[in-house]
TORLO-861480 format. One line per field, with one value per residue (C-alpha): residue number from 0; residue in three letters; x, y, z. Coordinates in Angstrom, 3 decimals, m for minus. Layout:
! residues N
num = [NUM|...] $
residuo = [Ala|...] $
east = [X|...] $
north = [Y|...] $
up = [Z|...] $
END
This chain:
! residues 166
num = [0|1|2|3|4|5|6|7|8|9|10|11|12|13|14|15|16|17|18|19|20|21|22|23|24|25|26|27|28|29|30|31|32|33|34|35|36|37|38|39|40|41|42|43|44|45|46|47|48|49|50|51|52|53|54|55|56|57|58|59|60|61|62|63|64|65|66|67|68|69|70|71|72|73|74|75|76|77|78|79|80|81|82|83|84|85|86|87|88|89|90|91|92|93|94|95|96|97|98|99|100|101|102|103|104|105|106|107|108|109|110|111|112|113|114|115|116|117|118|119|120|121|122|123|124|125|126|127|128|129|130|131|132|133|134|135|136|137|138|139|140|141|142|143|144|145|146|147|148|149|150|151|152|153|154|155|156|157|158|159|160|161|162|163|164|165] $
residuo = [Unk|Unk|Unk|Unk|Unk|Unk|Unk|Unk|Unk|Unk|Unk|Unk|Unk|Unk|Unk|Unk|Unk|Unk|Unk|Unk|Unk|Unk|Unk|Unk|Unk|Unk|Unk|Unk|Unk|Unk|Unk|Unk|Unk|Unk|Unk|Unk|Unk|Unk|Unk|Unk|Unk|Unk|Unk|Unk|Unk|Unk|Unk|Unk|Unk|Unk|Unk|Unk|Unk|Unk|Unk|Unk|Unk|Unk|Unk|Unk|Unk|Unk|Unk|Unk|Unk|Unk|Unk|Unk|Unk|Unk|Unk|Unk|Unk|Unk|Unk|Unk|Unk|Unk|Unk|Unk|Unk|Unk|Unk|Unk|Unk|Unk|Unk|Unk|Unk|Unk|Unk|Unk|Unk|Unk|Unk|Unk|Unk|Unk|Unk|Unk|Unk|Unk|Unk|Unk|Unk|Unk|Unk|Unk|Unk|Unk|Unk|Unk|Unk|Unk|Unk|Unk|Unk|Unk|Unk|Unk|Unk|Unk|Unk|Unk|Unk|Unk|Unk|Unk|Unk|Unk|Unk|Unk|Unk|Unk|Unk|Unk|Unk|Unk|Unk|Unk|Unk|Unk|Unk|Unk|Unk|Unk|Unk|Unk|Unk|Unk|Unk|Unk|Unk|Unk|Unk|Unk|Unk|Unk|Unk|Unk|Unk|Unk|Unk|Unk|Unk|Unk] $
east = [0.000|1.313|0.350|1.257|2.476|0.210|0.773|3.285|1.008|1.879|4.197|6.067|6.655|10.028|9.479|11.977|15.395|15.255|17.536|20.952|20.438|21.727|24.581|24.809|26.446|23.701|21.250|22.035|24.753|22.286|23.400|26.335|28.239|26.760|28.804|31.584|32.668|30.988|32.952|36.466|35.871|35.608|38.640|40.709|39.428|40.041|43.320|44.500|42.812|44.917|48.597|47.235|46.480|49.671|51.677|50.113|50.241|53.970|54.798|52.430|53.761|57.934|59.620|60.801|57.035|55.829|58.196|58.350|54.533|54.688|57.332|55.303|52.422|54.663|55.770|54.850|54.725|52.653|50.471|50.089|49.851|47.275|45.830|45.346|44.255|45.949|45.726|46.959|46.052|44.955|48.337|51.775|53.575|57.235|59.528|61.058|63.877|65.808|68.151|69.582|72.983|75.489|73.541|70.810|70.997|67.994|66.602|63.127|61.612|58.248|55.475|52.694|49.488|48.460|44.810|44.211|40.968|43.228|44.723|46.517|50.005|52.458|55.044|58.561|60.703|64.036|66.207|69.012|69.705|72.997|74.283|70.612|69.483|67.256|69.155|67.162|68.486|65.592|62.062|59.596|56.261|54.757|50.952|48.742|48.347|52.208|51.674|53.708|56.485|57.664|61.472|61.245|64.807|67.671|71.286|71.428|69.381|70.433|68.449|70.688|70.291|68.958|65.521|64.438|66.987|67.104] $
north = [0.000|2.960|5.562|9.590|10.670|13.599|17.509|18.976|21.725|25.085|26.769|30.323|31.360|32.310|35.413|35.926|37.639|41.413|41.955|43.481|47.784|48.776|51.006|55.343|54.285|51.553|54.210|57.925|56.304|57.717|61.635|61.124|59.200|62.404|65.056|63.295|63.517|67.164|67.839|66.128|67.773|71.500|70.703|70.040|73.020|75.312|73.859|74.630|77.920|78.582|77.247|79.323|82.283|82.179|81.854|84.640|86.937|86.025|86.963|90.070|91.245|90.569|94.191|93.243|92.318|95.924|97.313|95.920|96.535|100.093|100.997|99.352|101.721|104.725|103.583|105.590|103.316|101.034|103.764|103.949|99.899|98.640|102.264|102.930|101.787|98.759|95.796|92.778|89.221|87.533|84.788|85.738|83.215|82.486|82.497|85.032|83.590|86.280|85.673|87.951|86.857|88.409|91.830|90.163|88.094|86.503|86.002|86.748|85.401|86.267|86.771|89.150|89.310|92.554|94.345|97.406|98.636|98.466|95.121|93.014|91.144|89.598|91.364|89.260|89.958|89.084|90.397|89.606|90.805|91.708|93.231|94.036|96.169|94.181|94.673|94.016|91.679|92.090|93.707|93.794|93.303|91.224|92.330|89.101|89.407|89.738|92.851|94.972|94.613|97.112|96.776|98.793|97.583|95.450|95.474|97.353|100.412|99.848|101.156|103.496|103.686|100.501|99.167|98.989|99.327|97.548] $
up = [0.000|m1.263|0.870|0.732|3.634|4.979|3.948|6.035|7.883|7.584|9.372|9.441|6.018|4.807|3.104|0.024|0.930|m0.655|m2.946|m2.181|m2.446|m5.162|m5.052|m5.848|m9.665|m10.492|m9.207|m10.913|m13.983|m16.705|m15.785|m13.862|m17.072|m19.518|m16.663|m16.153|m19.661|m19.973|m17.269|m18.501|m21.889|m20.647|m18.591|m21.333|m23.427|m20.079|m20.062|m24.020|m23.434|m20.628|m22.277|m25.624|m23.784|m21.443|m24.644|m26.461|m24.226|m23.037|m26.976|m27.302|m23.786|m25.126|m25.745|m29.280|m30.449|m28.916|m30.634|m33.881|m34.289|m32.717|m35.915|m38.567|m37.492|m37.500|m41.328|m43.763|m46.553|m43.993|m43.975|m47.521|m47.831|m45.840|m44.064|m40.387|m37.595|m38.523|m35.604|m34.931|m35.462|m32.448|m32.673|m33.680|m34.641|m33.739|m30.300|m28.483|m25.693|m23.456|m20.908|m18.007|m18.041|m19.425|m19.539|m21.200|m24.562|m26.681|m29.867|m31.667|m34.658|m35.286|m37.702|m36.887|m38.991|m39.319|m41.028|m41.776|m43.863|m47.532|m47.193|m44.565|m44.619|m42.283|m40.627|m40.070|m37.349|m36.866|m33.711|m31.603|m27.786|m26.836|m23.494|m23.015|m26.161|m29.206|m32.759|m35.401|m38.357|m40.168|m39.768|m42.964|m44.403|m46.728|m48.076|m48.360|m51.974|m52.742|m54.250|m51.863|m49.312|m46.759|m45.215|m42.295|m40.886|m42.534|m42.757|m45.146|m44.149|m40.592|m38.041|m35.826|m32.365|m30.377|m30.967|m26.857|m24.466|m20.850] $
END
């Protein structure tokens, strides 16, 4: 005789185990992963910003740049060339190193771009530092087109006294 053995009668029910809580990343991932790269990315723009500016500025601020630019607007073939107010493009290209020692040495080659309201061009510089005072090898201008260059300084023409002195 087969016989089933009686239900088991009911006792305390186990209730199911909740699951584990689920951590801060499993809970807000859908807008934290979007600002987290926002965020990275505008880091990394404020940061070239910061190294473009710095540069910039360190070669718009050098003595050689100021004054390179202040006689090409005094020129008056400039003048003539390209009209006034001329300004400056917002990069120069180029270096500009300058020691202390030895009563202050350096070199500069640069290009500035510079517009005026008849044309625009780029205006080479080439200088040397000695004992403190900027020489210029060369310091001209070439219009955009090609239709016109400027010398303002060579060795040829010379340019007299000292460009800056220290």
């Amino acid at each position: 005789m087969s016989a089933t053995p009686p239900p088991l009668p009911a006792g305390p029910t186990v209730p199911h185990a909740a699951p584990p809580p689920r951590g801060w990343w499993q809970r807000n991932w859908k807008w934290a992963l979007p600002v987290a790269i926002v965020s990275a990315l505008a880091l990394a723009a404020a940061a070239f910003a910061a190294l473009l500016f710095g540069i910039r500025g360190s070669l718009i601020g050098s003595d050689v740049y100021q004054d390179a630019v202040a006689r090409a607007r005094a020129h008056p073939e400039m003048v003539a060339l390209i009209g006034e107010p001329m300004t400056e493009g917002f990069m120069p290209m180029g270096s500009v190193s300058s020691s202390t020692t030895g009563g202050g040495s350096g070199e500069a080659d640069l290009m500035v771009t510079l517009t005026g309201p008849d044309g625009s061009g780029t205006l080479f510089v080439e200088a040397g530092r000695a004992r403190g005072q900027w020489r210029y090898a060369s310091l001209f201008f070439v219009e955009e087109s090609g239709a016109g260059m400027v010398t303002l300084v060579d060795d040829d023409t010379g340019i007299g006294a000292p460009a800056i002195g220290q």
